[in-house]
C-alpha positions as CSV (number, residue, x, y, z in Angstrom):
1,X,0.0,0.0,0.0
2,X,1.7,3.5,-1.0
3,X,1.8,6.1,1.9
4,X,-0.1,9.4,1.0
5,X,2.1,12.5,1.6
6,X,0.6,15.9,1.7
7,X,2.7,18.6,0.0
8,X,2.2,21.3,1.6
9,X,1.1,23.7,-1.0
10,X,2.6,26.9,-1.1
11,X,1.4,30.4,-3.0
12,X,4.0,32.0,-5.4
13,X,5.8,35.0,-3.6
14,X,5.5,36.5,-7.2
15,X,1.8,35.8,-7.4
16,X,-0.6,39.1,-8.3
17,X,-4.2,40.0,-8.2
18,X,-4.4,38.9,-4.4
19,X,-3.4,35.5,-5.3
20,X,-6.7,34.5,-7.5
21,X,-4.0,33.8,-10.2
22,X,-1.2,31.9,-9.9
23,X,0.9,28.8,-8.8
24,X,1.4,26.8,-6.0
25,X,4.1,24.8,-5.3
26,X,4.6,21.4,-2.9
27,X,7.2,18.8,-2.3
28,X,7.3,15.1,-1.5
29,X,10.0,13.7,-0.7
30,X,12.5,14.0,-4.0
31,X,9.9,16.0,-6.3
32,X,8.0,19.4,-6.2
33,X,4.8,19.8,-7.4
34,X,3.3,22.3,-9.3
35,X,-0.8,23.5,-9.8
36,X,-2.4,26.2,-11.1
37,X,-4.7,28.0,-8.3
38,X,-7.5,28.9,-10.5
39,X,-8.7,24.8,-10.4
40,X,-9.2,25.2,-6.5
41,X,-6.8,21.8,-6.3
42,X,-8.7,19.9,-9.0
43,X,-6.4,20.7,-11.6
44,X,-3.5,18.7,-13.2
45,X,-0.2,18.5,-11.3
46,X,3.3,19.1,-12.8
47,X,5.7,16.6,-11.0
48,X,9.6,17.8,-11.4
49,X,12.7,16.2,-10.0
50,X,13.9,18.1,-7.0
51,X,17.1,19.1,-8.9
52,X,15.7,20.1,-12.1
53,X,13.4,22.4,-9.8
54,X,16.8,23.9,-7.9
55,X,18.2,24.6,-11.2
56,X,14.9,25.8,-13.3
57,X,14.5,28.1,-10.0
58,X,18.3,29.5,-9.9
59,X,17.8,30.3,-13.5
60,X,14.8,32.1,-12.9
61,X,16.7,34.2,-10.5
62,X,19.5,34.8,-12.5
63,X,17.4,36.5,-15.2
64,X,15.5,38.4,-12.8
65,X,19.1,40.1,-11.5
66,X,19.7,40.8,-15.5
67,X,16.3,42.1,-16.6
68,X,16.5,44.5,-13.2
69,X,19.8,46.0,-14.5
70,X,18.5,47.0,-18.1
């Protein structure tokens, strides 16, 4: 029998419009998890490796420190 884990679902920092509209992010143990907030939790879920995740969000952050010095 596999052990349900909850996630822990977290609200985008970067999220606008009082939060109606945007992602939230969990993890189990070795992946994060990714929904949209507009289906209230009964949307699809974007399962990535926990690595890929670390270095899809350091490159996020590394644009974001060029596109604030244009």
């Amino acid at each position: 029998m596999e052990q349900q884990v909850d996630p822990r679902w977290r609200k985008s920092t970067y999220s606008g419009n009082g939060g109606e509209a945007c992602i939230e992010a969990g993890s189990v143990p070795g992946r994060v998890l990714v929904r949209d907030t507009t289906q209230h939790g009964n949307g699809p879920v974007v399962s990535v490796g926990s690595t890929d995740w670390h270095r899809f969000i350091t490159s996020l952050r590394a644009n974001a420190h060029l596109d604030e010095s244009r």
